[in-house]
N, C-alpha and C positions, 0 to 999 in steps of 0.2 A: 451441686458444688457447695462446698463449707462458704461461708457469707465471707465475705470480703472485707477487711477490717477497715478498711475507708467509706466503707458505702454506710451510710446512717443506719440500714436495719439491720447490721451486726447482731451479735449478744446486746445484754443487756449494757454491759461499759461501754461498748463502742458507739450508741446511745448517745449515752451519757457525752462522751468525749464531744461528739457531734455539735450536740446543743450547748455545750459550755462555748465554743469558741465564739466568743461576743468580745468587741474591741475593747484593746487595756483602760483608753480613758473611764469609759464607762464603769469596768470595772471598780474605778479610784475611787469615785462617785459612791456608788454603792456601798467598798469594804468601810467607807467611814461608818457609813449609816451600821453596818453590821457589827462592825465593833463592839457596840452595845450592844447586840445580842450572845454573843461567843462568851462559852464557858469559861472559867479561870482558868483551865489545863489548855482551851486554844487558845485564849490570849496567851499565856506563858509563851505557847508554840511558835505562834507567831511573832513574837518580840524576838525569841531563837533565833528563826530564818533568818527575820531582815538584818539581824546583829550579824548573823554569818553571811550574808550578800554583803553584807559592807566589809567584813574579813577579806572576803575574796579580793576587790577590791586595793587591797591593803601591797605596800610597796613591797613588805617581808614573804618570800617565797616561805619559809616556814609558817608564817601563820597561814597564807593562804592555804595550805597544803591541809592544816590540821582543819578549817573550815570548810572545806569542800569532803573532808575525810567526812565531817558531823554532818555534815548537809546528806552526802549519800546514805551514811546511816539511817537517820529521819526516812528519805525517799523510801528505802528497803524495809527497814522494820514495820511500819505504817500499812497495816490491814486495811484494805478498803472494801465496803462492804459492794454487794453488784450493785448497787442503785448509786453510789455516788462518787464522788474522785476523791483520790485519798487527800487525808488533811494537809499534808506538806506540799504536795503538789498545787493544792487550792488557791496555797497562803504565798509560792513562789510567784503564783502568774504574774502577777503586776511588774516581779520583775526581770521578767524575762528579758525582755527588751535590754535594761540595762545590763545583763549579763550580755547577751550576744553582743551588744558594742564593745563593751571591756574586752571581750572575747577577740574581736579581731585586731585590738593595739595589743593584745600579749606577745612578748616573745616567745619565741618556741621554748617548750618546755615538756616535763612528764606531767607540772602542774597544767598546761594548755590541753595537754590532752584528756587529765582530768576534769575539766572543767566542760572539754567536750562531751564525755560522755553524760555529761548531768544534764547536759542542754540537750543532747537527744531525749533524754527522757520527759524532758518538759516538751519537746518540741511535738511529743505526743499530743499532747491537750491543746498548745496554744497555735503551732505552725498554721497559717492559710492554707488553703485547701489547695494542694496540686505544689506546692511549694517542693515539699519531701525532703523536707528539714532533720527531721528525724534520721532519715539515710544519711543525711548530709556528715551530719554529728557524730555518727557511727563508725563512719569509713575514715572522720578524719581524729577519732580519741583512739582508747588505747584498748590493743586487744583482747578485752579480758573474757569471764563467761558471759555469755549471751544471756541466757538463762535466769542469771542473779536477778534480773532486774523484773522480773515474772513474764507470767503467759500473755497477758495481753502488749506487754510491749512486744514481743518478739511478732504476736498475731499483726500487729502493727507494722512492723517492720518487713515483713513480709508481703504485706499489702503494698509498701512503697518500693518493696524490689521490682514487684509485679511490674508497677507503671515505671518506673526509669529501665527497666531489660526493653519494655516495649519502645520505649523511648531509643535508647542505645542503638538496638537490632536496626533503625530507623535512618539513624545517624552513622551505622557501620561505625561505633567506635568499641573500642575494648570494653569489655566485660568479666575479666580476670578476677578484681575484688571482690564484684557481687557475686562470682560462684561461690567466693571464699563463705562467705556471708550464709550462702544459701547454704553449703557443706554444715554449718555449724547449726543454722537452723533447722533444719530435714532431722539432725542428729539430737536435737533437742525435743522437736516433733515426736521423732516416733519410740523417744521413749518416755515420753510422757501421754502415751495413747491417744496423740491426737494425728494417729494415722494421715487422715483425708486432709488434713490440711500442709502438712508433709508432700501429700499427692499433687494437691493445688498448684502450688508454690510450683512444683517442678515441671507442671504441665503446663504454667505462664512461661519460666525459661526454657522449656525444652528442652530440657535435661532430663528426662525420667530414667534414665540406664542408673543414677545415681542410687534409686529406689534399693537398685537387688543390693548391692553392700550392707546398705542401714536395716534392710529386716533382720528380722529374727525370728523362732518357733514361737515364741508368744505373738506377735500380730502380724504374722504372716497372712493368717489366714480375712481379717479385717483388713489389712490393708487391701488384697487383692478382690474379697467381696466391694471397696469400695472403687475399684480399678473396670472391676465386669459393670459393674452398674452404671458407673459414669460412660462409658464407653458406649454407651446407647444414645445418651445425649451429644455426642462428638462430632467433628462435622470429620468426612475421610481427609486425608489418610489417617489422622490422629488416632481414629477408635481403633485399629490394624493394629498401631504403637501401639498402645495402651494395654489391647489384650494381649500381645505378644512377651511385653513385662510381666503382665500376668503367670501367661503360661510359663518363662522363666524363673519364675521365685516359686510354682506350683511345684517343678521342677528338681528344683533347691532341696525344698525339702520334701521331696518323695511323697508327695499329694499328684500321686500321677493320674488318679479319677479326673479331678478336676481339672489337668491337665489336659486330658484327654477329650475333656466338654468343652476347651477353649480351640482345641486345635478342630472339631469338626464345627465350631461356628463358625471359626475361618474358613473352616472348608479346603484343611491344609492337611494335603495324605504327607507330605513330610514329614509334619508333628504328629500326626496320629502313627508312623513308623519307630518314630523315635520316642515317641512313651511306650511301645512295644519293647524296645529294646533295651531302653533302660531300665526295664521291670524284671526284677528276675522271677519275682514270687508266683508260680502257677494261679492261685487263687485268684489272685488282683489279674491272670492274664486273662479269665475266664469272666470276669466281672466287667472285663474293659471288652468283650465279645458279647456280654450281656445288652451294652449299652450302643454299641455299632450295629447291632441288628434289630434294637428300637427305634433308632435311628434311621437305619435302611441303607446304608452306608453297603457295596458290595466290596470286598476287599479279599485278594488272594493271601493267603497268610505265604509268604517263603521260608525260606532254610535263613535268613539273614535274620524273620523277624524272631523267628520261632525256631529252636534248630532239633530239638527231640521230631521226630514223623510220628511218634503217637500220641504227643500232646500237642501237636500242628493239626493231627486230621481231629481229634476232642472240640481244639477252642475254634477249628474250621465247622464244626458243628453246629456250635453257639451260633455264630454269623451268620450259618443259613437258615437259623431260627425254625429248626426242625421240632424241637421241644413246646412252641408254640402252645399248639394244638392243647398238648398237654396239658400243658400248667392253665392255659385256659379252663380246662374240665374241671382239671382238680379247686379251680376256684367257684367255676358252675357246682359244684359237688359240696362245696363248704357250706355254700348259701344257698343249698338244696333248691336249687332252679333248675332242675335236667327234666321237667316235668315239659316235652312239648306244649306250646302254645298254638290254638288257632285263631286265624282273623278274628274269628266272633269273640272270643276272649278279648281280643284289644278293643274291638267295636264298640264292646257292653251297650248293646242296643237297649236290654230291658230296659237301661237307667232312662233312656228319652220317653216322651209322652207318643201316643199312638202314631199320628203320620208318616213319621219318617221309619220305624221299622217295618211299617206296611211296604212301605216303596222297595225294601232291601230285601224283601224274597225272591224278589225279580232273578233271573239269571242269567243277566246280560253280562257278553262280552269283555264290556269297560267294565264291568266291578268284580269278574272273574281275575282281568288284568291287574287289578287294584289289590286283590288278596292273595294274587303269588306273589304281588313285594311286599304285602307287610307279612306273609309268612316268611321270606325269605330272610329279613333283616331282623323279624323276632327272635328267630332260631338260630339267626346267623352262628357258624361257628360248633352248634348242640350237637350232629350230627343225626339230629331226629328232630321230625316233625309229622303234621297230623293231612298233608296234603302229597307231597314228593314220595318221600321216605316210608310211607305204609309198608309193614310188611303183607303181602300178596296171601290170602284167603286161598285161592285155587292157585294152581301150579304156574299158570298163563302170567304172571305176576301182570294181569290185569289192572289191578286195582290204583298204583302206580301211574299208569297211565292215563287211568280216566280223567287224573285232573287235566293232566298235560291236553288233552283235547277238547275241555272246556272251552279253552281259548284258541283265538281265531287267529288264521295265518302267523303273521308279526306275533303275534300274544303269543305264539308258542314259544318262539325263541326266549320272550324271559321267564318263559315257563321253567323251558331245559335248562337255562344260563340258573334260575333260582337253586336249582340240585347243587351246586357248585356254590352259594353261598352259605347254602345250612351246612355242606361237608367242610365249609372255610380254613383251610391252612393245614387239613387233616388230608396230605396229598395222594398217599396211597387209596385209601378205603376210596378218595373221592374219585377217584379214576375209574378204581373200580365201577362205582356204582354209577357214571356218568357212560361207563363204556356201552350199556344197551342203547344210548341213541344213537348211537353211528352209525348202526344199523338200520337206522330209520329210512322210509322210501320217502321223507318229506325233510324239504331243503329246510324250512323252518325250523325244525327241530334238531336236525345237523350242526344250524348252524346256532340254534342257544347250547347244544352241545360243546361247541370248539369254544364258545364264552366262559362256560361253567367250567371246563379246564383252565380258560386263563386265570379264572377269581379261586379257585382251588390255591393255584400256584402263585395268590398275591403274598409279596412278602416274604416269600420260604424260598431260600436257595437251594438247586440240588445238582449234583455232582455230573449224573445222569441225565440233565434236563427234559424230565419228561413234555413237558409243555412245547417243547421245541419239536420235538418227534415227533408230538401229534397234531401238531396244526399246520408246520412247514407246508405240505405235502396239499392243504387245502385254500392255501395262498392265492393260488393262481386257478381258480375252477373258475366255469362259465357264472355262476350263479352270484348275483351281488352279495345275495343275504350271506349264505356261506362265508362269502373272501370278508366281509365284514366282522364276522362270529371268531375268524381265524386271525384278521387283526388285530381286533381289539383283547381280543385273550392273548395273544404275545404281547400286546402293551400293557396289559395287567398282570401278566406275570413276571414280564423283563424291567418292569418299572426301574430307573436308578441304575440298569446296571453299565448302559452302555457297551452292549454288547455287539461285537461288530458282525458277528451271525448272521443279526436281526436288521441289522443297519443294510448287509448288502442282499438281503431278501426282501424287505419293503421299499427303498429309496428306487428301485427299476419301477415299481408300478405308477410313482409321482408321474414319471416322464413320459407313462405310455400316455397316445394321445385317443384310445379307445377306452379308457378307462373313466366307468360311468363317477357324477361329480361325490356321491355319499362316498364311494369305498375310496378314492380320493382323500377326503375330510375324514375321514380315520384313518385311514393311512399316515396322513400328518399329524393327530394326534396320538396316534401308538409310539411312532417316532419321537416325539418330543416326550413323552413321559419316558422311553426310553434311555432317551440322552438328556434328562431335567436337567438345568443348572450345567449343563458342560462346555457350552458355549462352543460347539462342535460344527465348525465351518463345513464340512459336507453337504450334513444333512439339512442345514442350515439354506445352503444353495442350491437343493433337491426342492425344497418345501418354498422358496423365492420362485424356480424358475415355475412350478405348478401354480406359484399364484398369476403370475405373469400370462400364463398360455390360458387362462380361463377366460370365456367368451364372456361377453356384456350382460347377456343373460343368463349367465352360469354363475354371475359376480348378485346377482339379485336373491341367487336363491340361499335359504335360509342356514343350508348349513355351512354354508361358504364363511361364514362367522368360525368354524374350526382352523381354518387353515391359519390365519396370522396368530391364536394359539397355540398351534403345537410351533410356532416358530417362537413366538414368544416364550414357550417353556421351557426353549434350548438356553434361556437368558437370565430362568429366574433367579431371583435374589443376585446376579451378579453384576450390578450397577451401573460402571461404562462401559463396561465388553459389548452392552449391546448397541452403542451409537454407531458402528461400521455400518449393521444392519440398518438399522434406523434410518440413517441417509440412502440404503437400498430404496427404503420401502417409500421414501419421499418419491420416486419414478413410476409408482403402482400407477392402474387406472385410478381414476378420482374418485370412483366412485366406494372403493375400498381403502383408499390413500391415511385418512382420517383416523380408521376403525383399525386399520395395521398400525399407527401411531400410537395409538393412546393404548392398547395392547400390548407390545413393545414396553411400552414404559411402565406401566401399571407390572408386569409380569419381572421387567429387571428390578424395582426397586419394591418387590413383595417384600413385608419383612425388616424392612429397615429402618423406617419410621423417618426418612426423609422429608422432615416439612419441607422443603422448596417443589419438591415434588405433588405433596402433597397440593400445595397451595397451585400448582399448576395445572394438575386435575381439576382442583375446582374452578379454576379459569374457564377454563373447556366448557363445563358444565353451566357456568353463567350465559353463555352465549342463546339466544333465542331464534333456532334454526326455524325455515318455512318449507324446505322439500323435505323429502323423507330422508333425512339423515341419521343414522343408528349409531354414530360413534360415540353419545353421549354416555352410551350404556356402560360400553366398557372402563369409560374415563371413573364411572362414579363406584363400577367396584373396584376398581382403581384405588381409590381413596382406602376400601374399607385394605385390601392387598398390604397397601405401604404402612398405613396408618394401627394397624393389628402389632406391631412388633411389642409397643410396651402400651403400661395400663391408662399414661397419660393421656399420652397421644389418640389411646383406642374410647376418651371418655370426647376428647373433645370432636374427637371424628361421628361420633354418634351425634353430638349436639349440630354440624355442619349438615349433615345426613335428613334431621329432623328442616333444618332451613330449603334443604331440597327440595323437601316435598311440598314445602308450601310454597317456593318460587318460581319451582323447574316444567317445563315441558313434558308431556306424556312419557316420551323414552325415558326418563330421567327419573321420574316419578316409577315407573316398572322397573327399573335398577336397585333403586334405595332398600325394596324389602330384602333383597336379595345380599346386597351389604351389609346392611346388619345383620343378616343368619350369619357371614363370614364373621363378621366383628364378636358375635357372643357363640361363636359355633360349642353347641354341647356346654354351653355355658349361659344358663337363662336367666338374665339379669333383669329384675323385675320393669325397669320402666322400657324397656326395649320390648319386652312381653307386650305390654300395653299399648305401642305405640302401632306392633304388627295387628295386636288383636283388632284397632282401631281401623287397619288398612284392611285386613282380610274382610268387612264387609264394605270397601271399597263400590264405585260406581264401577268403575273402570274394570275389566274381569283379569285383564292382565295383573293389572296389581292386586288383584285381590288373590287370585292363583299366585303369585310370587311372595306377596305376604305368606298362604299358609302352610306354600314349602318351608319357607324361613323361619315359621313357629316350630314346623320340624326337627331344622337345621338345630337355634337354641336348643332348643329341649333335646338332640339326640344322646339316647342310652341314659339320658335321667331319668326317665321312670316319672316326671315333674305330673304333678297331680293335676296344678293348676292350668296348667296348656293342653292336657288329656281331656279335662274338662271341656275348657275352651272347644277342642276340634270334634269333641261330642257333640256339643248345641253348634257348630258349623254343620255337621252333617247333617241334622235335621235340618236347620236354614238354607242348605243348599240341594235340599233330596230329590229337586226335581233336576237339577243341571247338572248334567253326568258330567264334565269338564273338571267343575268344581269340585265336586263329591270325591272324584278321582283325586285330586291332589288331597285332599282332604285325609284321604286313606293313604294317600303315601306319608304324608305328614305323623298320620296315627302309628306307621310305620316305623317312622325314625324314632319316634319317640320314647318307644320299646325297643330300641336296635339291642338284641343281645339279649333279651330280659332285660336293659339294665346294667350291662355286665363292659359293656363299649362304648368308646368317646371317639368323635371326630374330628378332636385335636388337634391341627396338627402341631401346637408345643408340647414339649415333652422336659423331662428334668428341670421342676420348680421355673417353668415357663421361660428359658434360656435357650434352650435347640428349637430348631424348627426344621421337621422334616421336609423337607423340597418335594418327596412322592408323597407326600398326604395332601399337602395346599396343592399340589398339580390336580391329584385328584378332583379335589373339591371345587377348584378355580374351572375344571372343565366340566363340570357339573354346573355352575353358576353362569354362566358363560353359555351353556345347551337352555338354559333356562331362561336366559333373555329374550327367547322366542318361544314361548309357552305350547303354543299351539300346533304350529312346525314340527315342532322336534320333542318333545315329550309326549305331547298329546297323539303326534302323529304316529310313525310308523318306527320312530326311532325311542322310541322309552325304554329301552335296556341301555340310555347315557346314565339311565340313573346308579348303575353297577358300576362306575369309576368310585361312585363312591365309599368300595373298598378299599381305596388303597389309603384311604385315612381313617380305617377302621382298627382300633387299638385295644385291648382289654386297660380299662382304666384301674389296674390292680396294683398292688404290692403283694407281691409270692417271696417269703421269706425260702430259702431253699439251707443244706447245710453244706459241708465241704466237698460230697460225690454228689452233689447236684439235686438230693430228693428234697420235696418241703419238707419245712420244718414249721411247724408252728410255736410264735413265741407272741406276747404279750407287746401291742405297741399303740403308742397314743396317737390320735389321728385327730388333727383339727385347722383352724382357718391359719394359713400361710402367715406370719406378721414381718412387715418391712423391714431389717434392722441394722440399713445400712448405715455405717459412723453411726452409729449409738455408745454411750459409753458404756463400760461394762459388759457382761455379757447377760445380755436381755433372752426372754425367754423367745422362742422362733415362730411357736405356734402357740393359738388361744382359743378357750372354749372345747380342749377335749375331752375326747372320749375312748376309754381303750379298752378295744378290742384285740383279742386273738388274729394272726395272720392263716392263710390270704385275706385283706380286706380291700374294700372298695376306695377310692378317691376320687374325691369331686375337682367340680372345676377352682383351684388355690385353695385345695386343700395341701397339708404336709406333714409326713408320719414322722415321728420319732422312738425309738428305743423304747419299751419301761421295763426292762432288765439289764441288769447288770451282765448276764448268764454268760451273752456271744457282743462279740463286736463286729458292726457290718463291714465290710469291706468296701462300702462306696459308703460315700455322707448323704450323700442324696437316695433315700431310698423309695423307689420307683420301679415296677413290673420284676425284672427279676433279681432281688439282691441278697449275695452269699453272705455266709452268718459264719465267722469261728467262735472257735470257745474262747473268753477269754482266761486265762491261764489264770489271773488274779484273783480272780472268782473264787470265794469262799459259801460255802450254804449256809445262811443261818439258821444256828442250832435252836 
């Protein structure tokens, strides 16, 4: 917020104003002694004034009239420099006093109201505090410009509308004048570019509708950057208001991008219909398709939004983000990374001293399992690699499969489910080539089979639904592994869309009561990534009555930690919608009661940066439990959930996080690494690096397993040297404890996700959207991870494959008007804050430009260096359409 002209650390006048108001006597005291210091031209000044206080004074309405005339003069003309109050004003204080008494035996007059406005202007510097003299004066002289009298009076005046509206609303009395007030203020504000304080003023009276009249195309676009931003600080409903003015003045003036990024942070298909419709221009329809299926957003285009049928099924293309695949290559292909990677390439064992590569030619099991997921997440996406994807030497396409039989039982499934991350988003070929396991006579492999089609099908819409086709049908077979392979891939593929198919094919299995507790606990989770964020009473009471009917001993076991997640995920980001639930969940057994609570609530307020909330999670976590109680875990990624929205919030959340580990309880302490991977996900902020690298050789194995996922999580698709480093001398310090080594290499995994090429973001456009299927993702990845042992380590580590659904090419792909890249020229460097700033300040600092497609780091922000095209969105982000602009001349 712009500082508040009454509060002391204003600018630098208000300051000042501050510390002068020291009582008159004393004053008297003093100007003698100063007297003898004042120059000839302030002495003159000063004989002036007090000759014209005694004019005022004076029984003749004319003379009066002509010394209050010279009096205002002096006030107006009188430069003051920022450090000190001007000279006429200096030299009136003393008599203030005597004017405001003369002032109230005047008769009514135009001289009375003269005289008033002079006394508000004094009443700046001298009034007592809380007085609001100054208002006083204003409301009762005569109406002239506001404005005359400068910016800090008005800043001033402003400040004391604040406190008497508050006052007023209190008193239920009228408030007719002070709008007048504010009307004339707001109008002076924002044409003198002092936007956000224009914004202030109207979000103290609760008037912002007044906003959209007073813009204009010159600060439209400042005012409403200072609208999005405040509006993170807001408590509800306020921040709803706020952006909703936004999105109307976006609106105004046909900034329908940005419009359209305020109507999906609401989360509002109304607004997102109706910047369809009021856009006529094809390009920007295709641009605002670009960004909805970054987004994840599944949306039927109609004849209402869209009325041509061959530019309806085009920009219905966009949405199901068919092109993906694509423009992924073509950015693989710029930065000549199509060269497959294997485990050993990530390993780089030469680099370590003898012991630990010795222990690594072993060809166990666990470290077979450990090198189908960093091949799978290296390659993610490449459609080639050096384990899966072999092309077959003899006919038998043997070769292919020898890895797949490396691994044992379980291992297979993320053996088959990895085919399905290297062919990522590339849905045809990946079918294809995923179609010889089905054939398999081993359920394990069927069933990484029916996975590797859901992770094919993360993200990409299709008309045809293949992923529906082929897993339906293995829903309901005898075999756990299978119905699990066949779940979780419709959850991976139907992420967001809510689709009621999938709704009344999975929600029958909650209720059967033969239905073992793992296919259960994915079931509820497919479910909820389904319906993320829809707040969908069904399935809602599908996933309630399964927690309910679970046996005491069923409620122990470890995966039983999914069910109040995927009920939680039907919630996220939507903040009271879930207290219905909520009081459901207060009747659970006890022994879950707690872990459904802090779930629940961590999962409704993802994202919002509610400190009360925040500060309630840590409540939780203060508590010093003696049985075995696990709800802590969830309460403290809780924190990192809520507390992620802005940068503030996410700096001091790390600092509380760091208090954890030195206060809290074991569960609590095995939480925290796991938070900060959420807090700096694919964002490696050096003392957060430090604080994991410090817990990864932990006593405890759980935190130390949780720590070196979480060096992953940072680091994923950075390529970061320093944490590569890092999990190399881990693997030799842990070469003897397979447990370890294994996260170890998962960790080595992420941290290569893509080459390089992927982030697991889930913000997206200059850190303002937040995908709901990516934080689901990840939130049920962190959450499988709370119990290290159980479920990762055990028999269930293909939960690490949710982690596609917040896998993004972290690119700018410039494209032109029929959609092929184009490559142009653009600077790319660290994001700069520059909200209310004056002028227009530069965005980004410290760059460097390159040619398109380029990479983006975590707050990095590209701009233009050509004149040539104009982008069609401001924010450019994965895929952004380029025209020509017609201005454009070449110099000769």
């Amino acid at each position: 917020m712009a500082p508040d002209p009454n509060s002391a650390s204003g600018s630098g006048t208000t300051r000042e104003e501050a510390s002068v108001k020291v009582p008159a006597k004393d004053l008297k005291k003093k100007d003698e002694k100063k007297d003898e210091d004042l120059s000839e031209e302030d002495l003159a000044l000063k004989q002036q004034l007090e000759l014209y206080v005694e004019r005022v004074q004076d029984s003749d309405p004319g003379l009066q009239k002509v010394a209050l005339e010279s009096m205002r003069q002096e006030i107006r003309t009188s430069t003051s420099s920022m450090t000190s109050v001007p000279k006429p004003l200096k030299f009136l204080r003393p008599h203030y006093g005597t004017l405001k008494t003369y002032y109230e035996t005047m008769p009514y007059s135009d001289v009375k109201k003269f005289l008033a406005d002079i006394l508000s202007v004094l009443a700046m510097t001298m009034s007592a505090e809380g007085e609001r003299e100054s208002l006083k004066y204003r409301l009762l002289g005569s109406e002239g410009d506001i404005g005359s009298w400068g910016h800090e009076y008005v800043r001033n005046l402003a400040g004391e509308i604040a406190q008497e509206y508050t006052k007023r609303q209190s008193e239920e009395a009228a408030i007719d004048d002070l709008m007048e007030l504010v009307q004339q203020i707001v109008a002076f504000h924002m044409k003198h570019n002092a936007e956000y304080e224009a914004v202030d003023l109207l979000m103290e009276v609760e008037d912002l509708d007044l906003l959209v009249e007073h813009v204009d195309s010159t600060n439209y676009k400042r005012t409403c950057l200072y609208l999005t931003s405040a509006a993170r600080y807001l408590p509800g409903p306020d921040d709803i208001l706020v952006l909703d003015i936004a999105y109307t003045i976006y609106l105004k003036f046909q900034e329908e991008t940005l419009a359209l990024q305020i109507a999906l942070f609401l989360d509002n298909m109304q607004y997102v219909k109706q910047v369809f419709t009021s856009c006529e221009d094809l390009l920007r329809r295709k641009q605002f398709c670009y960004i909805l299926a970054r987004h994840g957003v599944t949306i039927e285009l109609d004849e209402e939004m869209v009325a041509d049928y061959e530019e309806r099924e085009a920009l219905q293309e966009i949405i199901n983000n068919t092109k993906l695949s694509e423009g992924y290559l073509t950015l693989a292909r710029d930065i000549e990374v199509m060269e497959p990677k294997s485990p050993e390439d990530i390993y780089k064992a030469h680099l370590l001293d003898g012991r630990a590569s010795a222990g690594a030619s072993v060809d166990s099991a666990r470290q077979n399992l450990a090198a189908t997921f960093v091949n799978a997440f290296v390659n993610a996406g490449f459609g080639q690699d050096k384990l899966m994807t072999v092309p077959s030497e003899a006919s038998s396409g043997s070769s292919s499969g020898n890895w797949l039989f490396k691994n044992k039982e379980h291992g297979k499934t993320s053996a088959a489910a990895s085919l399905g991350m290297i062919l990522l988003w590339d849905v045809d070929s990946g079918l294809a080539q995923i179609d010889k396991y089905f054939h398999s006579n081993d359920n394990h492999v069927i069933a990484g089979a029916l996975l590797g089609v859901g992770i094919v099908n993360c993200g990409i819409k299709n008309d045809c639904d293949p992923a529906l086709a082929l897993l339906a049908d293995y829903i309901d077979k005898e075999d756990s592994s299978i119905r699990i392979g066949a779940i979780m891939g419709l959850g991976l593929a139907y992420a967001g869309t809510q689709s009621e198919q999938i709704r009344s094919k999975l929600t029958p299995i909650l209720g059967d009561s033969d239905v073992p507790l793992d296919v259960i606990a994915f079931t509820a989770i497919s479910l909820g990534l389904v319906y993320v964020g829809s707040c969908n009473e069904d399935v809602a009471q599908a996933i309630i009555f399964a927690l309910m009917d679970r046996s005491d001993s069923e409620l122990g076991e470890p995966l039983t930690r999914l069910l109040p997640l995927g009920l939680g995920l039907l919630y996220l980001g939507k903040q009271e919608s879930v207290e219905a639930t909520a009081e459901v969940s207060k009747t659970f057994n006890e022994k879950i009661r707690k872990y459904c609570d802090m779930t629940l609530l961590s999962c409704a307020y993802a994202g919002t940066g509610n400190v009360l909330k925040v500060q309630h999670l840590l409540g939780q976590c203060a508590q010093h439990l003696e049985k075995g109680e696990t709800y802590q875990g969830p309460a403290v990624l809780g924190i990192a959930m809520v507390a992620m929205a802005e940068e503030l919030g996410l700096e001091m959340a790390i600092r509380s996080l760091e208090h954890l580990l030195q206060y809290g309880e074991q569960n609590i302490r095995r939480a925290v690494p796991l938070a900060l991977g959420l807090l700096c996900i694919s964002n490696p902020k050096v003392n957060v690096m430090d604080t994991l690298s410090r817990l990864s050789h932990d006593t405890d194995t759980e935190v130390a397993m949780a720590a070196v996922i979480s060096l992953g999580l940072i680091g994923a698709g950075t390529n970061n040297a320093r944490i590569a480093g890092m999990l190399r001398n881990l693997s030799s310090y842990y070469y003897k404890e397979a447990s370890l080594l294994f996260c170890v290499r998962i960790a080595q995994g992420l941290v290569h996700l893509g080459k390089g090429l992927l982030t697991l973001a889930p913000y997206h456009s200059e850190r303002f959207l937040l995908s709901p299927t990516a934080l689901a993702g990840i939130t049920t990845l962190l959450h499988a991870c709370l119990d290290m042992k159980a479920i990762v380590l055990g028999k269930y580590h293909y939960v690490l494959y949710f982690i596609v659904l917040a896998m993004q090419p972290r690119m700018l792909l410039t494209v032109d008007e029929n959609l092929k890249p184009l490559s142009v020229p653009v600077r790319v460097g660290q994001a700069v804050d520059v909200v209310g700033q004056a002028g227009r300040p530069k965005t980004i600092t410290g760059f460097q430009t390159h040619s398109t497609p380029v990479l983006l780091a975590a707050g990095d922000r590209a701009e233009l260096a050509t004149e040539k095209y104009i982008p069609v969105s401001p924010i450019l982000e994965g895929f952004v359409i380029l025209k020509e602009n017609p201005e454009y001349r070449e110099e000769r």
